[in-house]
PDB file of the backbone (N, CA, C, O) and the ligand in Angstrom, with CONECT records:
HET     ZN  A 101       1
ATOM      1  N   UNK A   1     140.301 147.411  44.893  1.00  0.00           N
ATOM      2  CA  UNK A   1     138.977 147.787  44.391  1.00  0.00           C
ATOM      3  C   UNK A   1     139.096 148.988  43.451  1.00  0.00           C
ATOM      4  O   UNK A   1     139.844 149.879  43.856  1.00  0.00           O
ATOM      5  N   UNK A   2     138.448 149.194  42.175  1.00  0.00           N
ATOM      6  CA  UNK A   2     138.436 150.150  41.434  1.00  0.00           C
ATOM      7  C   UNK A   2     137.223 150.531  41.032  1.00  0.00           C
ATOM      8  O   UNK A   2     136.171 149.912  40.875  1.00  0.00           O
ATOM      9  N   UNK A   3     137.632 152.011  40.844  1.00  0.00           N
ATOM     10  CA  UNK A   3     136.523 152.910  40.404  1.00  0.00           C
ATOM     11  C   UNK A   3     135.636 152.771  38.849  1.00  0.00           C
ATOM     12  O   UNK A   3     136.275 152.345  37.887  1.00  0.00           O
ATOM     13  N   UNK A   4     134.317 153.107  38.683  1.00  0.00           N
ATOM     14  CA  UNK A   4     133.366 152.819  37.549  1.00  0.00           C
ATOM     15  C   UNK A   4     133.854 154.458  37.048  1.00  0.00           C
ATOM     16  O   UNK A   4     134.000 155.424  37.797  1.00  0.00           O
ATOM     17  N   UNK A   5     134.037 154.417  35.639  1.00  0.00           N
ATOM     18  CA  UNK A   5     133.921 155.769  34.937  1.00  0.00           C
ATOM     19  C   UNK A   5     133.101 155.353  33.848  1.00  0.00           C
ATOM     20  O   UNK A   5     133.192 154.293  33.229  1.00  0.00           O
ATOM     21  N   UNK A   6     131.977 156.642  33.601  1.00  0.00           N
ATOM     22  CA  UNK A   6     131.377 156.433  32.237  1.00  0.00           C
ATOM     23  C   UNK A   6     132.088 157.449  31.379  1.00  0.00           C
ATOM     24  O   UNK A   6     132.351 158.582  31.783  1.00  0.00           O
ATOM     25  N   UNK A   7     132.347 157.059  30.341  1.00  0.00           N
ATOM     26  CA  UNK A   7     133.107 158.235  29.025  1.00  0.00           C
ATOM     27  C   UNK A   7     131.905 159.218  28.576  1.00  0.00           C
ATOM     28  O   UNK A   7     130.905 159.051  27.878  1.00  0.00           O
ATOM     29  N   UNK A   8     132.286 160.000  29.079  1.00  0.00           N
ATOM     30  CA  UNK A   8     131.046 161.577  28.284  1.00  0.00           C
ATOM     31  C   UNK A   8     130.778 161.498  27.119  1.00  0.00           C
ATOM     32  O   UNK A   8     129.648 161.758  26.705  1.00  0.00           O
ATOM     33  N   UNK A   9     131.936 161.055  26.208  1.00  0.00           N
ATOM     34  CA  UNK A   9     131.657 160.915  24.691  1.00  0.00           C
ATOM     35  C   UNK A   9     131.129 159.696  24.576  1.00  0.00           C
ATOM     36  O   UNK A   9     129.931 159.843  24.333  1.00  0.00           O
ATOM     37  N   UNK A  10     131.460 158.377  24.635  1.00  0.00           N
ATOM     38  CA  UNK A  10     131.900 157.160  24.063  1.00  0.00           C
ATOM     39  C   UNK A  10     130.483 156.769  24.815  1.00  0.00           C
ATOM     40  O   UNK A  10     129.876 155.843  24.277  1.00  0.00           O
ATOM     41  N   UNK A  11     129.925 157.304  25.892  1.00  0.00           N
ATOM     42  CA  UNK A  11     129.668 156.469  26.945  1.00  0.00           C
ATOM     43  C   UNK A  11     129.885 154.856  27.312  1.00  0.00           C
ATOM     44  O   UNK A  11     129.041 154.140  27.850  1.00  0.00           O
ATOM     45  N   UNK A  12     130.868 154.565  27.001  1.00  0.00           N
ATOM     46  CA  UNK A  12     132.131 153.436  27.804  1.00  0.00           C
ATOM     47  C   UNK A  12     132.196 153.270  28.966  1.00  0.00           C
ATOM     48  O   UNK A  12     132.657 154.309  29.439  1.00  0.00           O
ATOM     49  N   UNK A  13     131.953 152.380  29.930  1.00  0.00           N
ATOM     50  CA  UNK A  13     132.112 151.998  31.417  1.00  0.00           C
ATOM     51  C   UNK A  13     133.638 151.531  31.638  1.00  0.00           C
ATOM     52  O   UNK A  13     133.943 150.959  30.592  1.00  0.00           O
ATOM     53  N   UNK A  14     134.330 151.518  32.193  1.00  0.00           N
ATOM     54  CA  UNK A  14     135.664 151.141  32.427  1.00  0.00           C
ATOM     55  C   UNK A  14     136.235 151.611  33.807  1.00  0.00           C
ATOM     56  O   UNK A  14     135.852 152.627  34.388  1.00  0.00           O
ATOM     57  N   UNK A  15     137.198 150.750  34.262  1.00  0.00           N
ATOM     58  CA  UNK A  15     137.399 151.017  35.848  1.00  0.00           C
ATOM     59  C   UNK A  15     138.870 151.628  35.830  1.00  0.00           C
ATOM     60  O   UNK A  15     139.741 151.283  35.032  1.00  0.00           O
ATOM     61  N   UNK A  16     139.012 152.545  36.787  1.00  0.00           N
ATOM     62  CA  UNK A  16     140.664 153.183  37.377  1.00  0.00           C
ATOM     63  C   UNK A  16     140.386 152.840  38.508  1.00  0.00           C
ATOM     64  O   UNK A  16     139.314 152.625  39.074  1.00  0.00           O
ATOM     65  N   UNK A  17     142.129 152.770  39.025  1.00  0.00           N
ATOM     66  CA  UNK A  17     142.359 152.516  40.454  1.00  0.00           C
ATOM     67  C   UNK A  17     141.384 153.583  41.235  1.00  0.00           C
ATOM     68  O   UNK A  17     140.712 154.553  40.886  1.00  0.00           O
ATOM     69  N   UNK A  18     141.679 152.835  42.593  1.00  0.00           N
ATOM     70  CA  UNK A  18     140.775 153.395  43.871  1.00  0.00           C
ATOM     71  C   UNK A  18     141.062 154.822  43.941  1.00  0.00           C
ATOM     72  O   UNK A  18     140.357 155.830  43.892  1.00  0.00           O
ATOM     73  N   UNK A  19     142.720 154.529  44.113  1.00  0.00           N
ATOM     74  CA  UNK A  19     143.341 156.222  44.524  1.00  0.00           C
ATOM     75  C   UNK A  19     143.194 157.489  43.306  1.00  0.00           C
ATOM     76  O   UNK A  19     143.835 158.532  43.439  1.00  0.00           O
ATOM     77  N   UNK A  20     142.261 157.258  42.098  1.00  0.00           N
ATOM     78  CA  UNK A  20     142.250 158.206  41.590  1.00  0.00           C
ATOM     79  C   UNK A  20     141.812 159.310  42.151  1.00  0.00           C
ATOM     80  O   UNK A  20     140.933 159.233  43.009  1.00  0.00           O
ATOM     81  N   UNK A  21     142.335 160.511  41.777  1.00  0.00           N
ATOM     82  CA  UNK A  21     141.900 161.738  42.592  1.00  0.00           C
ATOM     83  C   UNK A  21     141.674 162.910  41.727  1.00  0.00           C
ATOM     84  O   UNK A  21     142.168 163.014  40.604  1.00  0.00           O
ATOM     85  N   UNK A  22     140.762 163.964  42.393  1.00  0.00           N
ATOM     86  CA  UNK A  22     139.862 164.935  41.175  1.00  0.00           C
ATOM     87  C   UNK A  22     141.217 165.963  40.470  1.00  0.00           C
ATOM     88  O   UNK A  22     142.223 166.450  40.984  1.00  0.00           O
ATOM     89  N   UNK A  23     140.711 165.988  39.195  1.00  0.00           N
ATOM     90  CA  UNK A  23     141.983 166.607  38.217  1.00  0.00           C
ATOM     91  C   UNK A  23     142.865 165.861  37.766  1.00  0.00           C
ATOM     92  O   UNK A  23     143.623 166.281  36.891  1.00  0.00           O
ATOM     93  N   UNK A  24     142.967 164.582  38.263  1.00  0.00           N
ATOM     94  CA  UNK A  24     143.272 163.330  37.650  1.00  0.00           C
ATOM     95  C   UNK A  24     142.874 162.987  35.962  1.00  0.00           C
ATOM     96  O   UNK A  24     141.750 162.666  35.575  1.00  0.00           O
ATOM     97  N   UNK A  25     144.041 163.138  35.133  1.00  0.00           N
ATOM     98  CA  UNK A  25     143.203 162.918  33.826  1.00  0.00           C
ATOM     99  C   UNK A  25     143.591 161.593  33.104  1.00  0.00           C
ATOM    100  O   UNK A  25     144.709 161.150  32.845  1.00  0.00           O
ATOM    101  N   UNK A  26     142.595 161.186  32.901  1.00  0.00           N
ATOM    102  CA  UNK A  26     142.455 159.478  32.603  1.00  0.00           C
ATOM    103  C   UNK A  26     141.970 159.509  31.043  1.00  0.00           C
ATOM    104  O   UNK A  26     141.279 160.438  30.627  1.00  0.00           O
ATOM    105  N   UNK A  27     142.349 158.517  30.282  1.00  0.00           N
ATOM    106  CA  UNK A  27     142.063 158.528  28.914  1.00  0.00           C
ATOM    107  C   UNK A  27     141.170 157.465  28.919  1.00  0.00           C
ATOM    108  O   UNK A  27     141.053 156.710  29.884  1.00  0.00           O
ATOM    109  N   UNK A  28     140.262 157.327  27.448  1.00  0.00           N
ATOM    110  CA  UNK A  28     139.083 156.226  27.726  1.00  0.00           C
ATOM    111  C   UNK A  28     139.589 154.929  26.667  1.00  0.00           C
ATOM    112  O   UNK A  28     139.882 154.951  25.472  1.00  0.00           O
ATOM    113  N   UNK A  29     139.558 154.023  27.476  1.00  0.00           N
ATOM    114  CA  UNK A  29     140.301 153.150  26.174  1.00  0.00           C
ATOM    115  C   UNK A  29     139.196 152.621  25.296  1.00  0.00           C
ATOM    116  O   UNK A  29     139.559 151.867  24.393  1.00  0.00           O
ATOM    117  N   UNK A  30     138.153 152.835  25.384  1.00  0.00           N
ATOM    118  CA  UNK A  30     137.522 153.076  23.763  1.00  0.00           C
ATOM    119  C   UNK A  30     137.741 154.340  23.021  1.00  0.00           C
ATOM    120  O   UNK A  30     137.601 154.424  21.801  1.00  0.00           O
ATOM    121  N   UNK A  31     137.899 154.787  23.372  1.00  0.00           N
ATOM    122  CA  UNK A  31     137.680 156.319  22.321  1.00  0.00           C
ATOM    123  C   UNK A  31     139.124 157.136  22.569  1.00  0.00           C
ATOM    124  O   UNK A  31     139.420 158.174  21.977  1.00  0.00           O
ATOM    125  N   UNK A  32     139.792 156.598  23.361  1.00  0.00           N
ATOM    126  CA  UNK A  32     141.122 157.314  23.256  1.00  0.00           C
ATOM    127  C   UNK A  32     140.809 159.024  24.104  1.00  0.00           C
ATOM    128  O   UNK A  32     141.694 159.621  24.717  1.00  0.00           O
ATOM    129  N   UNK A  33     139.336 159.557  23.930  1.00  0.00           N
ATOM    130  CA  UNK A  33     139.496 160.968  24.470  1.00  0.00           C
ATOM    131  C   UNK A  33     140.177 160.926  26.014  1.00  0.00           C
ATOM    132  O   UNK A  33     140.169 160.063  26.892  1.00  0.00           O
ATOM    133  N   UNK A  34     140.743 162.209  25.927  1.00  0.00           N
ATOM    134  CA  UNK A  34     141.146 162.150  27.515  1.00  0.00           C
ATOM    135  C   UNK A  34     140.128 162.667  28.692  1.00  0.00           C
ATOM    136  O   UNK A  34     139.097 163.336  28.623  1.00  0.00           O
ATOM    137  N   UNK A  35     140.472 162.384  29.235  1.00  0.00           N
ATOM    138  CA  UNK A  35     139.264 162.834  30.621  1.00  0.00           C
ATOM    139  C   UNK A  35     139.699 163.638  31.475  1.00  0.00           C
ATOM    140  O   UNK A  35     140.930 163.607  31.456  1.00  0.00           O
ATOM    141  N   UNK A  36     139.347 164.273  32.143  1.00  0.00           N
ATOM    142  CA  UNK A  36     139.621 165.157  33.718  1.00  0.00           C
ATOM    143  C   UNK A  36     138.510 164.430  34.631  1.00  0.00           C
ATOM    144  O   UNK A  36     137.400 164.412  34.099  1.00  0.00           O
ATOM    145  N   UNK A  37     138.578 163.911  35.727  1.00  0.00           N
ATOM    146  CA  UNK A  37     138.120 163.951  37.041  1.00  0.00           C
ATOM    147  C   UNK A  37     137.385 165.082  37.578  1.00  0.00           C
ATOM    148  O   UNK A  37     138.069 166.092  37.743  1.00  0.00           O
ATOM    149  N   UNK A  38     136.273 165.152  37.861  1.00  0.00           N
ATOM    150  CA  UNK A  38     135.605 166.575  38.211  1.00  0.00           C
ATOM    151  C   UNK A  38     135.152 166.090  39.603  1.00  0.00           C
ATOM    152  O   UNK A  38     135.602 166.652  40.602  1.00  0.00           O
ATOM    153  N   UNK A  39     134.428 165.242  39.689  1.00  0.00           N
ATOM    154  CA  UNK A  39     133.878 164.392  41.032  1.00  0.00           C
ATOM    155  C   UNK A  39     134.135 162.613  41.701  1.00  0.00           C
ATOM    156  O   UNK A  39     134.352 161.540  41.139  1.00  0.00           O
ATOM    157  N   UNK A  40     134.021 162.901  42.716  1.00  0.00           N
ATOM    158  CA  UNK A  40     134.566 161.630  42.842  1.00  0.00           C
ATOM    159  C   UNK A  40     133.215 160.773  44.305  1.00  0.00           C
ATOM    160  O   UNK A  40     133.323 160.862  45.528  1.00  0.00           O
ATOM    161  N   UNK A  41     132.204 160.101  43.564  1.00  0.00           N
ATOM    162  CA  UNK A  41     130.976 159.688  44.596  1.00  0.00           C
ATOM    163  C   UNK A  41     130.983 158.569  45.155  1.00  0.00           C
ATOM    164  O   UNK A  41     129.962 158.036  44.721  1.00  0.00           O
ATOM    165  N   UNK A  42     131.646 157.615  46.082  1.00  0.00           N
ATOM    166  CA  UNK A  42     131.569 156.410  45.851  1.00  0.00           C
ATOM    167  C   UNK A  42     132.220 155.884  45.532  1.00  0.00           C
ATOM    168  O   UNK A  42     133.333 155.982  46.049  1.00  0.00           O
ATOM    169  N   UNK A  43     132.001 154.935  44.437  1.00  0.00           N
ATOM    170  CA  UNK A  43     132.758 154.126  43.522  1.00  0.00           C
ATOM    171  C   UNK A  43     132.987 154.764  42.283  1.00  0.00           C
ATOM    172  O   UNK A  43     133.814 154.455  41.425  1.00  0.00           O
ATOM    173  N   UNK A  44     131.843 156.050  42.278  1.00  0.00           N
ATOM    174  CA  UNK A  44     132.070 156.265  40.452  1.00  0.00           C
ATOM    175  C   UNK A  44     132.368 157.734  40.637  1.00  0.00           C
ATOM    176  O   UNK A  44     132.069 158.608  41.450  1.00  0.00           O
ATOM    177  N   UNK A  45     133.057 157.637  39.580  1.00  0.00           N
ATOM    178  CA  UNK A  45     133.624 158.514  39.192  1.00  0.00           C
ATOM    179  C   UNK A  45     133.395 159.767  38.108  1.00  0.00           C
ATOM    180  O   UNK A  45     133.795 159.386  37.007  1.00  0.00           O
ATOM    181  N   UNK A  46     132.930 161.018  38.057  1.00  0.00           N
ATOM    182  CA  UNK A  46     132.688 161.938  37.147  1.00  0.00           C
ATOM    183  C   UNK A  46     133.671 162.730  36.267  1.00  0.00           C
ATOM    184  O   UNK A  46     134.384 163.614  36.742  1.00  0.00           O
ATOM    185  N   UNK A  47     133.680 162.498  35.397  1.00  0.00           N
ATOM    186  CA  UNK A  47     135.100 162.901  34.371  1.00  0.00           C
ATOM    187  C   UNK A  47     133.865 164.509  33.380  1.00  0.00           C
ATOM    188  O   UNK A  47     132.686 164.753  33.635  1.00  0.00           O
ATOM    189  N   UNK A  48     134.700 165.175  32.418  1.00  0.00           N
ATOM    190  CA  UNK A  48     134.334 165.391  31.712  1.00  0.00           C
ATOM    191  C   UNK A  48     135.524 166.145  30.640  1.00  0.00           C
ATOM    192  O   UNK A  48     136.379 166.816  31.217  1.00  0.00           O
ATOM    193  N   UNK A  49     135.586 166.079  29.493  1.00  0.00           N
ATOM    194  CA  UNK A  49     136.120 165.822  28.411  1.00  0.00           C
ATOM    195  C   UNK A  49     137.563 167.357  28.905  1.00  0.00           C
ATOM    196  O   UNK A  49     137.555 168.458  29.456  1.00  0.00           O
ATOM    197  N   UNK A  50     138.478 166.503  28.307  1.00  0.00           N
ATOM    198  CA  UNK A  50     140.101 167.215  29.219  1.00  0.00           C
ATOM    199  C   UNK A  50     139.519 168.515  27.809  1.00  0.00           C
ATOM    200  O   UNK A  50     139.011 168.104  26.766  1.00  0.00           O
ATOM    201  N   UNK A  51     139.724 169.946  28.073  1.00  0.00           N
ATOM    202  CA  UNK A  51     139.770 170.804  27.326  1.00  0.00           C
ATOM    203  C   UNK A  51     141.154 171.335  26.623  1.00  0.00           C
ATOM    204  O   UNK A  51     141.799 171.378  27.670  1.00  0.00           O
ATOM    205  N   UNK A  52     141.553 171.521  26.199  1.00  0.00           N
ATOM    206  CA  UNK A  52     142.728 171.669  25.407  1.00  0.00           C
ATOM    207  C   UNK A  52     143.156 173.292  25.377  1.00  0.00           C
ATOM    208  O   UNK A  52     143.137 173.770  24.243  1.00  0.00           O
ATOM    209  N   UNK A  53     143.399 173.873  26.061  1.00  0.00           N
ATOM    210  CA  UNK A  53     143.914 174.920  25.735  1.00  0.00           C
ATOM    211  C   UNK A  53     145.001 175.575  24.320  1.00  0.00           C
ATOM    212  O   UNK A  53     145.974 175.167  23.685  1.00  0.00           O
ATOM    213  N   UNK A  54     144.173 176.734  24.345  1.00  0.00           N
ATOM    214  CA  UNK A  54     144.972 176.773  22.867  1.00  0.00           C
ATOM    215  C   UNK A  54     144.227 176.016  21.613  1.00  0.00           C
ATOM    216  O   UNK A  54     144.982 176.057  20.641  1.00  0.00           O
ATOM    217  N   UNK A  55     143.343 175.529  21.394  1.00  0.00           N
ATOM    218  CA  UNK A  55     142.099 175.339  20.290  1.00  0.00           C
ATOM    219  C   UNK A  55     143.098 175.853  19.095  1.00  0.00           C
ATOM    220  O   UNK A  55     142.986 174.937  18.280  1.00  0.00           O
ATOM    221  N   UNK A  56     143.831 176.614  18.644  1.00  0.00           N
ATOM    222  CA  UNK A  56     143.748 177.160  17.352  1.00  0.00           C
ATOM    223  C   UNK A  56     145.103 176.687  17.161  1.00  0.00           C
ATOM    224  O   UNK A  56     146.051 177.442  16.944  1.00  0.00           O
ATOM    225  N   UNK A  57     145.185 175.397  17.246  1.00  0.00           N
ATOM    226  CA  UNK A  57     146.712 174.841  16.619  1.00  0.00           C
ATOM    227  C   UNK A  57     146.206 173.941  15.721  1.00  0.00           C
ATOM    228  O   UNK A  57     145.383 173.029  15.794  1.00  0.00           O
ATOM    229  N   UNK A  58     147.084 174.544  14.605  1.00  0.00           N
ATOM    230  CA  UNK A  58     146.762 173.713  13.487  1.00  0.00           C
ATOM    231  C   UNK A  58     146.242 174.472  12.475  1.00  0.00           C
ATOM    232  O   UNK A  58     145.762 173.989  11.450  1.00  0.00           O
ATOM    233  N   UNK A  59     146.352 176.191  12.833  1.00  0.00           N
ATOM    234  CA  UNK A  59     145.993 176.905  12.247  1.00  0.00           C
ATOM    235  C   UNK A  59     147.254 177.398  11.270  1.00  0.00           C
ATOM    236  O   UNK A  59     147.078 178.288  10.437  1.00  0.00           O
TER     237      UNK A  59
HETATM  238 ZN    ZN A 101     135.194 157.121  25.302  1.00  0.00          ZN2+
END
């Protein structure tokens, strides 16, 4: 059985395994962004957008 994630950006529905667990970072295969795991309710799952430390590369 697998878990429902909605994409924060994309809003995309798509399923990960059961055993995902919070801090778990999952990518969205529409939109490619990566995700972090923040909550875990049920079946579904709360992600919100992986932050990138370090912002100023590319400078
Ligand atoms: Zn997405």
């Amino acid at each position: 059985m697998a878990k429902k994630v909605k994409c924060t950006e994309c809003d995309a529905e798509f399923e990960v395994p059961d055993d995902v667990v919070v801090g778990e970072v999952i990518s969205c295969p529409d939109c490619g962004l990566e995700l972090e795991v923040v909550e875990i309710e049920g079946d579904t799952v709360k992600v919100k957008i992986l932050q990138v430390s370090g912002e100023d590369w590319g400078e």
